[in-house]
N, C-alpha and C positions, 0 to 999 in steps of 0.2 A: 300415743304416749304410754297408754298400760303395758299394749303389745309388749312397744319397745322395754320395757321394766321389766318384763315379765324374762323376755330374752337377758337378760342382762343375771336376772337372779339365775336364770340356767347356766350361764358361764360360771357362776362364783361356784354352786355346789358341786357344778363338774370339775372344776380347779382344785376345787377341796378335796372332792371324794377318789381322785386321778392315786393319790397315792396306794389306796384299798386297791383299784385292781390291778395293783402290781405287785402282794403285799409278800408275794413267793417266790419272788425272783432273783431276790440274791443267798440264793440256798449257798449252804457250803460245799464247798467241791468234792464230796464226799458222797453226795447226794448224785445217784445215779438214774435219769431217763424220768423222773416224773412229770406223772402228765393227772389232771383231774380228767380227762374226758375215758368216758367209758368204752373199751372198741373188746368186739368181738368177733370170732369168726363163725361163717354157718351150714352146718353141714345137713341136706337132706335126705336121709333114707326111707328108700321103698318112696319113691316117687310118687309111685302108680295108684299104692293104697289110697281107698276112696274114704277113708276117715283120715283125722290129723291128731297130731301128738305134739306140740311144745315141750321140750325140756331144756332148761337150763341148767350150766354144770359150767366147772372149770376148765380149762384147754388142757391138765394134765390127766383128768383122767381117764381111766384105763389106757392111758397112751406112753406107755413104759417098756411095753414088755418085747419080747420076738417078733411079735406081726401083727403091730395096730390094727388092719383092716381086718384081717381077721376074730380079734378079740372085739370090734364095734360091732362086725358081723351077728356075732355071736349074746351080744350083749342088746343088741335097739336090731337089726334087721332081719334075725329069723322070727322077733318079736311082734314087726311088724307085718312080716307077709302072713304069718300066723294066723293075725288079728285085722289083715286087708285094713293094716296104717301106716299112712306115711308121719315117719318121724322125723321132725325140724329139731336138732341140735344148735343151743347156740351157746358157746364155749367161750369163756368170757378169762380173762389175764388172773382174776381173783375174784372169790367170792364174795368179797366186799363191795366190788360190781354189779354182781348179779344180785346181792342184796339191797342196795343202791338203787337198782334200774326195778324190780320188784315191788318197792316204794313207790317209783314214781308213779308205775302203771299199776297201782292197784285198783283204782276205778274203773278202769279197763283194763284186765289182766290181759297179756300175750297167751306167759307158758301157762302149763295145767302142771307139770312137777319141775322140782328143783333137785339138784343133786349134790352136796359139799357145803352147805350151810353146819357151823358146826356148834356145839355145846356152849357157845361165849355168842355167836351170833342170832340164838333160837330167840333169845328172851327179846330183843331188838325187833325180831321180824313179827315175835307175837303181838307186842304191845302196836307197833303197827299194821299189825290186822293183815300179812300177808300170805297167811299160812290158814290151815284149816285141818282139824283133830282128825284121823285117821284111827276111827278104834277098834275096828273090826277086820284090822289087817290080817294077815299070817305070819304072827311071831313064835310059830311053835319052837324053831332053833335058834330065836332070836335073843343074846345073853340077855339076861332078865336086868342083869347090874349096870350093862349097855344103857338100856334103856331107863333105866331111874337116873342114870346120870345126866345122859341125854336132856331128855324131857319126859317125864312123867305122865304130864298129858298128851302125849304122843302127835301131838306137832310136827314133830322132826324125829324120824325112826333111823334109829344106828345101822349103817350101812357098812361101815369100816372105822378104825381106831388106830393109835399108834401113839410113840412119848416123843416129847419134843426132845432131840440132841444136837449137839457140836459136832459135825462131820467133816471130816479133812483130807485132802488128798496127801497120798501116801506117799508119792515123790518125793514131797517137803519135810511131810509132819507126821512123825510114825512114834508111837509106844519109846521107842529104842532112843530116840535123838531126844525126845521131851518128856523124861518120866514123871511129870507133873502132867499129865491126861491122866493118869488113873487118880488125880485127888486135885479135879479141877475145880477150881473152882473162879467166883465171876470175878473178879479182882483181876486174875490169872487172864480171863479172856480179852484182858486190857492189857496188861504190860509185857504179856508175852507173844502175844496175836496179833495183838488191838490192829496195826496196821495192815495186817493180810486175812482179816477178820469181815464178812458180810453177813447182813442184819434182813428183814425184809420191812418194809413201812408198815407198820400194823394200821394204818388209815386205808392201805390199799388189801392186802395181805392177809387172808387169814391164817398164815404160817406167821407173820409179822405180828397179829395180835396174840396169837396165843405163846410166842416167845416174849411179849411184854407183860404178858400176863403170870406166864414161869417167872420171871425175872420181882414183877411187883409182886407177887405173895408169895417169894424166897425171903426177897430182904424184909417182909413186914411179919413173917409169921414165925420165920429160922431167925433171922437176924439182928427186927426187929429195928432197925434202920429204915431212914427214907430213899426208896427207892429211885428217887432222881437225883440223887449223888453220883450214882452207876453211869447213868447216862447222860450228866455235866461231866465227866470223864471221858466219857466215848466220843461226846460230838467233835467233828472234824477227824476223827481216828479211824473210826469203825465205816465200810460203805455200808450205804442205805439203798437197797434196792426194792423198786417199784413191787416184784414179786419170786415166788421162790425158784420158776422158770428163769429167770433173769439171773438170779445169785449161780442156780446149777451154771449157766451160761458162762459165769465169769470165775469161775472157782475151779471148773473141770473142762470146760473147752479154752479160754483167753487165758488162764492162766492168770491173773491179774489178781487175785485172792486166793489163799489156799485153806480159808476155812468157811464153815458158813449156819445157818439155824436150816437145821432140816428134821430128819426123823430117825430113832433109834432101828429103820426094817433095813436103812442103807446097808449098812455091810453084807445081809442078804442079795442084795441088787448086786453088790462087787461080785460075790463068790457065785451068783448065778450067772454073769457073764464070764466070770474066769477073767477078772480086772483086777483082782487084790483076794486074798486069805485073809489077808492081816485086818486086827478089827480096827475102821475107822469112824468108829461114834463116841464120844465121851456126852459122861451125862455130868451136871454140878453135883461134889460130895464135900459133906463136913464131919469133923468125928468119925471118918469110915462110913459111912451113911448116906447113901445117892439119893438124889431128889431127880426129880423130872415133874415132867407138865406133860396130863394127856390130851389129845386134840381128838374127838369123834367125832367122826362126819354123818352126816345124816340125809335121809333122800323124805321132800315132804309134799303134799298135797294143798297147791298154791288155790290159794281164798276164791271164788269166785272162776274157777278154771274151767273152760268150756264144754271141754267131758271129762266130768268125775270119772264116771264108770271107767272110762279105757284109762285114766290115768293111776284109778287104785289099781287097774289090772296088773300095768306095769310097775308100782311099788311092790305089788308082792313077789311078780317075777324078781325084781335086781334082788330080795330078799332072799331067794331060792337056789340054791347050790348050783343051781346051771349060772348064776350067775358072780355068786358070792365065788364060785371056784378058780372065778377070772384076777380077784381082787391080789393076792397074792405077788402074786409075779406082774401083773400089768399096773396095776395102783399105788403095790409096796407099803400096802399098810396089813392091819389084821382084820382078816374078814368078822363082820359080827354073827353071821352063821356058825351056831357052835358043832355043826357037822363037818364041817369043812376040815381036811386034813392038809395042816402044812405042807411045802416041800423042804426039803435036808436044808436048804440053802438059807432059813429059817432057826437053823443052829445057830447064824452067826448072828442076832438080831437082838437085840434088848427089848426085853420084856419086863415086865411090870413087877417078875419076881425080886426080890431082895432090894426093890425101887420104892422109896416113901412118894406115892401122889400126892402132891400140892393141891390138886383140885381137892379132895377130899377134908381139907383144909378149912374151906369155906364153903362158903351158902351161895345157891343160883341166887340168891337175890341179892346178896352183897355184890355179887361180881354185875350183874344187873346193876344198883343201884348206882357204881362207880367207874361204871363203863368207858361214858360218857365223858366223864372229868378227866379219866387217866390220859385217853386218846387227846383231849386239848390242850391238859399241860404237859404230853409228849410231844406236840405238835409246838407249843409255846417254848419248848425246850429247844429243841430241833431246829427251827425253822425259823425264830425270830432273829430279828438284829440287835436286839439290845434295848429298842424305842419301844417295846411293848404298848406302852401306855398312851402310843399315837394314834393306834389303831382301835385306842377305847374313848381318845379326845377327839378324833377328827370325825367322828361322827355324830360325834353329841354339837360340836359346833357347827358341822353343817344341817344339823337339825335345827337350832338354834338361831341361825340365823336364816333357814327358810318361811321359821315360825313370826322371825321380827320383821323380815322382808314383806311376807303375803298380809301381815296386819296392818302395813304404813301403805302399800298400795291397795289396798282392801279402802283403806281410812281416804289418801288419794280421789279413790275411786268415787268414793259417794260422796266427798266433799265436792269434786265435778260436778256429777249429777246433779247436787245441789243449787251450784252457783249456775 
């Protein structure tokens, strides 16, 4: 009789709780390829080397430029025959993955370094204990401003930098046909784009969170408005891609969008392949006045890593002009090595000059502080159906009634006993 009782209260809160795990399924069709499960790809170099090296990193980079193999070459495998180590790369869709998966396995860490954790994700991986202070590195050419923005307590050391912009392909959308890009502004990227317009998830994305992050401390610091009016607008307009690999994918090879959230080094990348002269970055401007949002990436020394020693070795290497020299042309960002000398192609590139930074705006601990909340009532924005409040009642009732159920067969139970 319990048994059977017992089986019975399992039907009901299965019944009940069936709707939670489906709570993402009727995305809007806007919503392109998302998946929660974490997949990466894994590359092993210098096999042979009799020591090991983890590093985790993103699939793009240094994978940009004229001869991948030769820039990973040059970047993890003359590193490790050097050093008699074999390097396991495992190259993950987004750092928000690799931050994810760093979480879980912190009691057991895999990697010993990370690579692309950035200025908005440091404070996240501190507080959960996945990182560990590197203070004795080699920052002699390392911008000193990099690194206060960065993280201070050097956590996560500046590897490379760039401003978040509007990149558009040129076929469509050029200076000449829309001369509202040189005084864009986010309004504009709705009624004029909105439908040929891609975004990246900032759940998945750290291109995705640090474009939500320009967007939220535009409207609350310039504007002075609620920033989810912007994107109560967008939903069903704008696509949402999983990651910034994915947007490139559908904007410049499908053709399916012809704008997207990437980085102000793009027009560099055109003019270094000889694909466009013409500049295709706009940044948002008010009163003649550009704003942007900077993204630093950082490479850091994961908590608990099985060799420190080789893995500072190779933090200070990627910090080292044999490396930083790669970042340019393969990464397409700005190297944080302040020896490093651009290439020409680097004219065409938005930089920081005559640009008001938003970060600068606020405090690592405000953006810390509300991290958290922006991402779930972005997610709440985005993603719900409308029933919001079903998926804050159908748990409390299937509590609810697990707790009145196991008390009356509890009660059952020993009045049996009893009798």
């Amino acid at each position: 009789m319990y048994q059977r009782n017992m089986k019975t209260l399992l039907i009901i809160i299965s019944v009940l709780a069936l709707p939670l795990s489906n709570s993402k399924s009727t995305h809007t069709n806007n919503v392109l390829g998302y998946d929660n499960s974490s997949g990466f790809e894994q590359i092993i170099i210098n096999a042979e080397g009799d020591q090991e090296l983890v590093i985790y990193t993103h699939d793009s980079f240094l994978a940009w430029g004229l001869d991948p193999v030769t820039t990973l070459n040059t970047a993890f495998y003359d590193w490790g025959v050097a050093n008699d180590v074999s390097i396991t790369l495992k190259l993950f869709n987004g750092m928000v993955d690799a931050l994810n998966i760093l979480i879980l396995e912190k009691n057991a860490p895999v990697a010993d370094v990370v690579i692309g954790l950035d200025s908005i994700m440091v404070n996240r991986a501190k507080e959960a204990e996945v990182l560990m202070p590197y203070l004795d590195a080699n920052l002699e050419n390392i911008s000193t401003s990099l690194i206060a923005a960065l993280d201070p307590e050097k956590y996560l050391l500046p590897i490379d930098y760039g401003l978040i912009a509007f990149i558009f392909d040129t076929e469509f959308i050029s200076a000449s046909n829309y001369p509202g890009l040189s005084d864009l502004s986010f309004d504009n990227l709705l009624t004029t784009f909105g439908e040929d317009f891609v975004v990246q998830d900032p759940t998945l994305s750290a291109t995705g969170i640090n474009f939500l992050l320009y967007q939220i401390i535009y409207y609350g610091e310039i504007l002075g408005q609620d920033w989810k009016s912007w994107w109560q607008a967008a939903k069903g307009l704008v696509s949402i891609a999983p990651s910034w690999s994915d947007s490139w994918d559908r904007v410049f090879d499908a053709k399916e969008d012809h704008m997207m959230v990437s980085y102000g080094t793009d027009p560099a990348y055109n003019a270094f392949f000889n694909y466009s002269f013409e500049q295709n970055a706009a940044l948002i401007s008010k009163d003649s006045t550009k704003y942007s949002w900077m993204q630093i990436e950082g490479i850091g020394l994961v908590n608990g890593a099985t060799n420190i020693s080789l893995a500072k070795s190779y933090i200070d290497f990627a910090l080292s002009p044999e490396v930083q020299n790669l970042i340019a042309i393969n990464n397409w960002m700005f190297p944080a090595n302040t020896e490093v000398t651009l290439p020409p192609c680097y004219d065409y590139a938005i930089t920081t000059e005559n640009v008001t930074i938003l970060n600068d705006l606020v405090t690592a601990d405000y953006i810390n502080a509300n991290y958290q909340i922006w991402l779930n009532e972005w997610e709440q924005l985005i993603y719900d159906t409308g029933f919001w409040w079903l998926w804050v009642l159908i748990p409390a009732v299937v509590l609810l009634v697990g707790i009145i159920v196991t008390v009356v067969l509890f009660t059952s139970s020993k009045k049996l006993n009893i009798d």
